[in-house]
N, C-alpha and C positions, 0 to 999 in steps of 0.2 A: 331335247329340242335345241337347236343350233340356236346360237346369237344372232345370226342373220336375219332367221326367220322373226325371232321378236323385234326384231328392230325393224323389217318392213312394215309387221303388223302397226310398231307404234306411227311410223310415219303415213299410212294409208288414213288412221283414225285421224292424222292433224287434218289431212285434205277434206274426209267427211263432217269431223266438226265445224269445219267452213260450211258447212250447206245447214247449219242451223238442223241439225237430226234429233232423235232422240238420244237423250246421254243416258246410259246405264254404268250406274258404277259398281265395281267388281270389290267387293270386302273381303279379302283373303291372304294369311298371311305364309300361304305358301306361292312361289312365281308360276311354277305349272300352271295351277288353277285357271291364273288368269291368262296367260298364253291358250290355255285350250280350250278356256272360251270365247278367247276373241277369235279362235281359228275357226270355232264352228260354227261363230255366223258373221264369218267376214263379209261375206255375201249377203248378208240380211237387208232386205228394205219392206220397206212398210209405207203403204200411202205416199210413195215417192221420200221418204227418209228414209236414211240409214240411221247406222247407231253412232255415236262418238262414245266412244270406252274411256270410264277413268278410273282410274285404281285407286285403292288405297288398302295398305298390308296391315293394317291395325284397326282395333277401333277408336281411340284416340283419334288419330287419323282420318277415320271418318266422318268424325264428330267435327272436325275442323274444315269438309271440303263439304260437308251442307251446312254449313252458315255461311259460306263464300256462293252456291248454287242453288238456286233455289229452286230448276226446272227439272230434277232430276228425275226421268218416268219410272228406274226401276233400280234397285240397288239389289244383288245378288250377293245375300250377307252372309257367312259362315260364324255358327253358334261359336267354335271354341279357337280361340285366337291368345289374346296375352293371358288371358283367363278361363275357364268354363265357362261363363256368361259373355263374356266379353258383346258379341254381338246382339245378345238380349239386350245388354243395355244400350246397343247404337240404336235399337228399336224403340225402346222409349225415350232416347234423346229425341229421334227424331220427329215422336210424333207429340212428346210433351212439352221439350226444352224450345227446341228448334219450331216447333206449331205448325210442321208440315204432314196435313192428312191427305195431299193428295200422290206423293212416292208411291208406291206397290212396291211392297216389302218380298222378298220370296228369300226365307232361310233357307239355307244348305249347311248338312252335315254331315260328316263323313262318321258321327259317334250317337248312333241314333237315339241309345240309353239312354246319354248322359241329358240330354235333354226331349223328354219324351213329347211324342207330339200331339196327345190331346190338351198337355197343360198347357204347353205354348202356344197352341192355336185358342185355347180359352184366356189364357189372361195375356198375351202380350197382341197389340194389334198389330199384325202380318196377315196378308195376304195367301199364302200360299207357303208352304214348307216341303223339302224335298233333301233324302238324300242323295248324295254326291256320287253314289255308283249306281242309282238308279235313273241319273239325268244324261240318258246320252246326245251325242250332237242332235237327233229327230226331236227326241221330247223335251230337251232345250229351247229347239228351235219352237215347239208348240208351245209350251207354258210361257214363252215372250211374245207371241204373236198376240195369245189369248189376254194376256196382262198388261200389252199396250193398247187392244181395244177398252181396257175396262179404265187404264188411265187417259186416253183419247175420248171417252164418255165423259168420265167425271168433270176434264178440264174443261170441256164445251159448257157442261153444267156451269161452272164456274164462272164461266166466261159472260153465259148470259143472266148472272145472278148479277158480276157487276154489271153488266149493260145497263139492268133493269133501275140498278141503283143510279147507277150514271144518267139515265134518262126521267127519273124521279127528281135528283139532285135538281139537273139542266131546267127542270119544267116550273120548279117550285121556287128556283133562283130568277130565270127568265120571269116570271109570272109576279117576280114582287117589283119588276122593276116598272117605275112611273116616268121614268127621264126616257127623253128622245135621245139625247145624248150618251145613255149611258147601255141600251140597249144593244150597239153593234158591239160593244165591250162584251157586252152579257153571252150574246152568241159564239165571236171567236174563244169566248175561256172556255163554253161549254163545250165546242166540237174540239178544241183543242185538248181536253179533257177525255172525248169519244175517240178518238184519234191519234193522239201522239201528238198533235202539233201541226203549224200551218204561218207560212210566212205572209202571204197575204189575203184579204178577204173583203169582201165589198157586197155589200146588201144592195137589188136593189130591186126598186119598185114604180109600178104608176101612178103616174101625176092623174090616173083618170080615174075617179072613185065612185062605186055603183058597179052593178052585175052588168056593165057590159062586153059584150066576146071582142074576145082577144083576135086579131088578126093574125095567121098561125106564123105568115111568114114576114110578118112587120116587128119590130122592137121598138120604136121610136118613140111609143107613148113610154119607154121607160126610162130611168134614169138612177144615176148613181146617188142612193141616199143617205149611205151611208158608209165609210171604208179603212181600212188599216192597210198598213205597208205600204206598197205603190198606188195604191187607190185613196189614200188619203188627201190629196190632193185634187181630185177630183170628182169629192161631192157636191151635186147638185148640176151635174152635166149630164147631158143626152147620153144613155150608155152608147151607143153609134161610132159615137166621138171619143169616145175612151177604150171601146176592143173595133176587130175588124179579123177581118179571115177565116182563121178556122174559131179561134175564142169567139167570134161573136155569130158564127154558124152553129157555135155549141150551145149559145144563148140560146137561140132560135129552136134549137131542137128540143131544149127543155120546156120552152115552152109549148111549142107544139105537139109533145107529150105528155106534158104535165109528167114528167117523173126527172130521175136525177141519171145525167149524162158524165160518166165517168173518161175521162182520158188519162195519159201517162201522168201527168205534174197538175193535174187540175181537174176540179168537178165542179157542174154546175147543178144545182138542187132547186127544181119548183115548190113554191110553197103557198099552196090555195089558201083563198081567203073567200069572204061572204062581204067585204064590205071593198077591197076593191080588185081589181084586175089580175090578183095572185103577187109573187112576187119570186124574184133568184137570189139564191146566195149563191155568190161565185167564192170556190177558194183556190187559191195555189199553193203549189211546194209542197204538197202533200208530203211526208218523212219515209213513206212507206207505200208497198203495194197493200191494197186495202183487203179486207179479208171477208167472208160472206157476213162475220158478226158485224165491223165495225160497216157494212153495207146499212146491215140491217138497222143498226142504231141509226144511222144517217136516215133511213126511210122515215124512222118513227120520230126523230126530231125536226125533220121540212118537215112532216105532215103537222108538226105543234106550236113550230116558232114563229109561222103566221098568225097563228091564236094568240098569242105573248103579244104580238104586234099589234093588232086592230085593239087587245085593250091598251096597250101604249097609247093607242090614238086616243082611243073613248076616253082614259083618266086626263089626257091633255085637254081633252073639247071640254071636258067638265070645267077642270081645273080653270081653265080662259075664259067659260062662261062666267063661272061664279067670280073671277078675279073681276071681270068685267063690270059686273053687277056691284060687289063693294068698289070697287074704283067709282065710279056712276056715283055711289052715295057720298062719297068723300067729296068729289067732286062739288056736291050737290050742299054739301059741310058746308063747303070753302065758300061757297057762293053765299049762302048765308053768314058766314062772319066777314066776308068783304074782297072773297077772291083771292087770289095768287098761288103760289105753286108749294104749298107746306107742304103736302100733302105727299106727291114727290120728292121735296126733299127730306120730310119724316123718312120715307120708304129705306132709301140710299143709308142714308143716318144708321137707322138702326141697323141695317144687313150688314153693314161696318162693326158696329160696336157688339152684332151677336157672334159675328164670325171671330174677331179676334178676343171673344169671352170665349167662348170654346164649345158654342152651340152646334149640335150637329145639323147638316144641311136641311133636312126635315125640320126641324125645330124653327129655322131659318126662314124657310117657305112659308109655314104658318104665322110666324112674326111679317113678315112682308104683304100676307095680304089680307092679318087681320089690320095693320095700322090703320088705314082710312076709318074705319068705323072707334077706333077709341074715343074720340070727343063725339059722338053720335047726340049723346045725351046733351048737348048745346043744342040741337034743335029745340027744345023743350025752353030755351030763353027767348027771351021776345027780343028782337032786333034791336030796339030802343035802350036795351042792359048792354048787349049783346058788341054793340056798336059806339058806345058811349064815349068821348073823348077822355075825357075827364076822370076826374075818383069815382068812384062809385059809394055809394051810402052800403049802410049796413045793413039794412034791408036787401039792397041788390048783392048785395057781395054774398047773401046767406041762397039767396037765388040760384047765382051760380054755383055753390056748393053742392046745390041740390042735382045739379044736372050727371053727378056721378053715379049715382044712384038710378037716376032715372036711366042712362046708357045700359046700365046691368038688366034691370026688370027687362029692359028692351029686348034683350040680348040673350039673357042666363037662360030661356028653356028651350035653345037648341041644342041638337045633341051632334052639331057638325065639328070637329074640332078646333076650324078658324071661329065659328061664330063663339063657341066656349072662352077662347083665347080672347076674343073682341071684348067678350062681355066681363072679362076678369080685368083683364087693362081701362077699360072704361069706368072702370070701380076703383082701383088702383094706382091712376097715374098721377094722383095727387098723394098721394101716403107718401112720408121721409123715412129716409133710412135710421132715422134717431128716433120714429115714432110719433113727432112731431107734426104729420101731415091730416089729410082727413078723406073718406069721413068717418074708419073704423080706429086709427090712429094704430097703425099696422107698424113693425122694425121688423130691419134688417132681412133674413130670410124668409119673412113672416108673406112678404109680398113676395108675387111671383116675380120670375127675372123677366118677364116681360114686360110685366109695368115698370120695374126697375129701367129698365133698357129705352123704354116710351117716353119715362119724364124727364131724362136726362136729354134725348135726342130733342122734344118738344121745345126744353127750357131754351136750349143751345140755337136752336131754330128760331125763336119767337127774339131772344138779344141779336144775333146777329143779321135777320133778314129787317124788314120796315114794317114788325109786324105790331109792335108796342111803342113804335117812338118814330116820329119823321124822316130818323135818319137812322143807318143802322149805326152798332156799337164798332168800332173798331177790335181786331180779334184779341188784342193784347186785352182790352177791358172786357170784351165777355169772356176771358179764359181763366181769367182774376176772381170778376164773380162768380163764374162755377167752384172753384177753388176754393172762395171762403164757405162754399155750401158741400166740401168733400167730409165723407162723415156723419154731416146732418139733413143733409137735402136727397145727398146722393151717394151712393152704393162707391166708399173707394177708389175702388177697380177699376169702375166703366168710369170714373173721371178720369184716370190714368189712363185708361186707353185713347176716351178722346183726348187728350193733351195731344199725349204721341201721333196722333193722325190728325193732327191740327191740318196740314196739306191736301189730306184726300177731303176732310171735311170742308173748307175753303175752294175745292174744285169743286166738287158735289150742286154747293150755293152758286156757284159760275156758269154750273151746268143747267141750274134752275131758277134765275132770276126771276123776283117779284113785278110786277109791271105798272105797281101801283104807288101813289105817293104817301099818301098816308093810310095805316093801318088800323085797326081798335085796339084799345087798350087794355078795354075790357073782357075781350076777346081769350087771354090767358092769365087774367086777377084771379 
């Protein structure tokens, strides 16, 4: 066989490898071999692909070109090469070392003894075995046909095993998420995950909520509510005003079919709901032309990520109701010990001193809207203690003692996790870090970091605003008396922190000035 002719064959394969074909690699360490089997099915296509042919004359060799390929549909291995075995063992590299079961293995030998073919086909996993003078160019050509449909089955299987997972993952990450904010995140990393990738994306939805019909060829009840990339800039506009042409005739088509309208660089996906008017996720820059699977994943995650959404809404409506409700009772505190704005500035206070302790955002949120209810247990004092200018007796002072306790009973048999937190802080934000406080005489780790976080925030509150004294302290004198209480009053750390944020906490107070002239005294005895 002439040089010529292997050398068109090799350059015909570079062109077909460009079409993304099937790769067959040829294990043989004679050159005939593989010259006369790329000659017999130069012509081969299947399902609109051809083959790209790659060689390798060893099994070493081929050990080294599937750890670099991992799509390879068929390897056409010859048993005796540097070795007798030589290619038995590319067959268990491949399917051990290497952990690729989807290849179709088809031995060839030209020495049929030396490796006889019921043991090989009982213990080594191969596909199919055949000698080399019984394969000519026709049953060549068939044992590849047959053995790229059975690797074109498996890989589909495969394919929609990760879908399955991918769609599982996407649903169970979607589905934990509680932020408005953090939901259009949640979507692009899923589909970008379904997909390959996407440069820009933009959720969005109607302002009108309730089952009523959608107008097939109007959009204008919708808007952009949420978006990455180019769309970033543009939530909370009329979509109208943000596409136009044919982008926002492909709006219109999605919804006036409720399904997902594909074009070359861009789809747009209907995503029904039960509580309001549906909604579109537009994306662009798609990486690829999209295939029936990752369609199909597309179907089955718009028909789920509306679900993820309306509970985004409902955990929010909750979440604003009940903030609403203890806000209301703090409120309702403050008015009882003589008004102003603690309460607010506790809130700011602490979300300062948990974020830079290293509380994770959750942790955060429930610190934020149990604080209103920690001094709960002061309703329980009679205004006359409550409000008192002056010292208090010993009798009153054992009074408000008492209201720690009484905040807990108030508190301790909900099983919500803010009302738990309220009710643990309400018990605890009088306990010192030195064990010195009351009323179980708790140290150091003993109390939780939220009361820890509470009575530093409160102390710091109550010296610098006009809530103990006519006039507030200056910051240099209440940062001094926190200081002689670092250690014993108070947790270290979160002194250290407030020091350091002496500025955002001085803004905070600027942000929420008290409105009144004098404060009680009694009020934080």
């Amino acid at each position: 066989m002439s040089d010529e002719l292997l050398f068109m064959d090799e350059s015909e394969d570079e062109v077909v490898g460009d079409r993304c074909n099937w790769k067959v690699l040829i294990v043989d360490d004679e050159p005939e071999v593989h010259a006369v089997t790329k000659l017999a099915l130069s012509d081969f296509v299947f399902q609109d692909k051809g083959i790209e042919f790659i060689s390798a004359y060893s099994g070493a060799e081929a050990r080294e070109i599937f750890l670099t390929h991992q799509d390879i549909a068929i390897v056409l291995l010859d048993v005796v090469m540097e070795t007798d075995d030589a290619g038995l063992q590319v067959a268990e590299f491949i399917r051990n070392d290497a952990n690729n079961h989807f290849t179709r293995i088809i031995l060839r030998t030209g020495q049929p003894g030396q490796a006889p073919e019921r043991d090989v086909i009982i213990n080594y996993d191969i596909n199919d075995y055949k000698s080399k003078t019984e394969l000519t160019a026709q049953k060549l050509f068939t044992v590849v046909i047959a053995t790229l449909r059975s690797y074109r089955d498996i890989i589909v299987i495969e394919e929609n095993r990760q879908g399955l997972e991918k769609i599982i993952a996407a649903s169970a990450d979607l589905f934990s998420i509680h932020s408005l904010e953090n939901f259009i995140d949640g979507i692009v990393q899923q589909l970008s995950s379904l997909i390959g990738g996407t440069q820009d994306a933009a959720y969005i939805t109607s302002a009108v909520a309730g089952p009523k019909p959608i107008d097939n060829n109007e959009s204008s009840d919708f808007y952009i509510f949420s978006g990455k990339g180019d769309f970033a800039n543009h939530e909370g506009q009329v979509l109208e005003n943000v596409l136009d042409g044919e982008q926002l005739a492909t709006c219109n088509q999605a919804l006036k079919n409720r399904d997902i309208v594909y074009q070359d660089e861009y789809l747009v996906a209907y995503c029904n709901s039960k509580t309001v008017n549906g909604s579109l996720l537009y994306l662009s820059g798609l990486p690829r032309k999209l295939t029936p699977t990752d369609k199909h994943l597309l179907q089955i995650f718009s028909q789920n990520v509306q679900i993820a959404f309306d509970n985004v809404l409902l955990t929010k409506d909750i979440e604003d109701t009940q903030r609403e409700i203890v806000e209301r009772l703090g409120q309702a505190l403050e008015r009882q010990m003589g008004g102003g704005k603690h309460i607010q500035r506790m809130t700011m206070i602490c979300e300062l001193l948990g974020r830079e302790y290293g509380l994770e955002k959750e942790q955060i949120n429930i610190l934020k809207l149990a604080i209103p209810l920690h001094d709960v247990g002061k309703l329980k004092i009679p205004k006359s203690i409550l409000l008192k200018p002056g010292q208090l007796s010993e009798e009153e002072k054992e009074v408000v003692r008492h209201h720690t306790e009484f905040g807990y009973q108030l508190l301790k048999d909900s099983k919500r996790p803010i009302i738990q937190a309220a009710a643990q802080m309400a018990r605890e934000h009088h306990e010192h870090w030195d064990g010195n406080g009351y009323p179980q005489g708790l140290k150091e780790e003993q109390i939780s970091i939220f009361s820890r976080i509470t009575a530093l925030a409160d102390v710091f509150d109550a010296l610098q605003a006009r809530r103990c004294y006519k006039e507030s302290w200056p910051l240099e004198k209440v940062m001094e008396t926190i200081q002689a209480q670092r250690g014993k009053q108070f947790e270290p750390k979160l002194v250290d922190i407030l020091t350091q944020n002496q500025d955002k906490l001085m803004a905070i107070a600027q942000a929420y000035p008290d409105d009144l002239d004098i404060e009680s005294k009694g009020a934080d005895e």
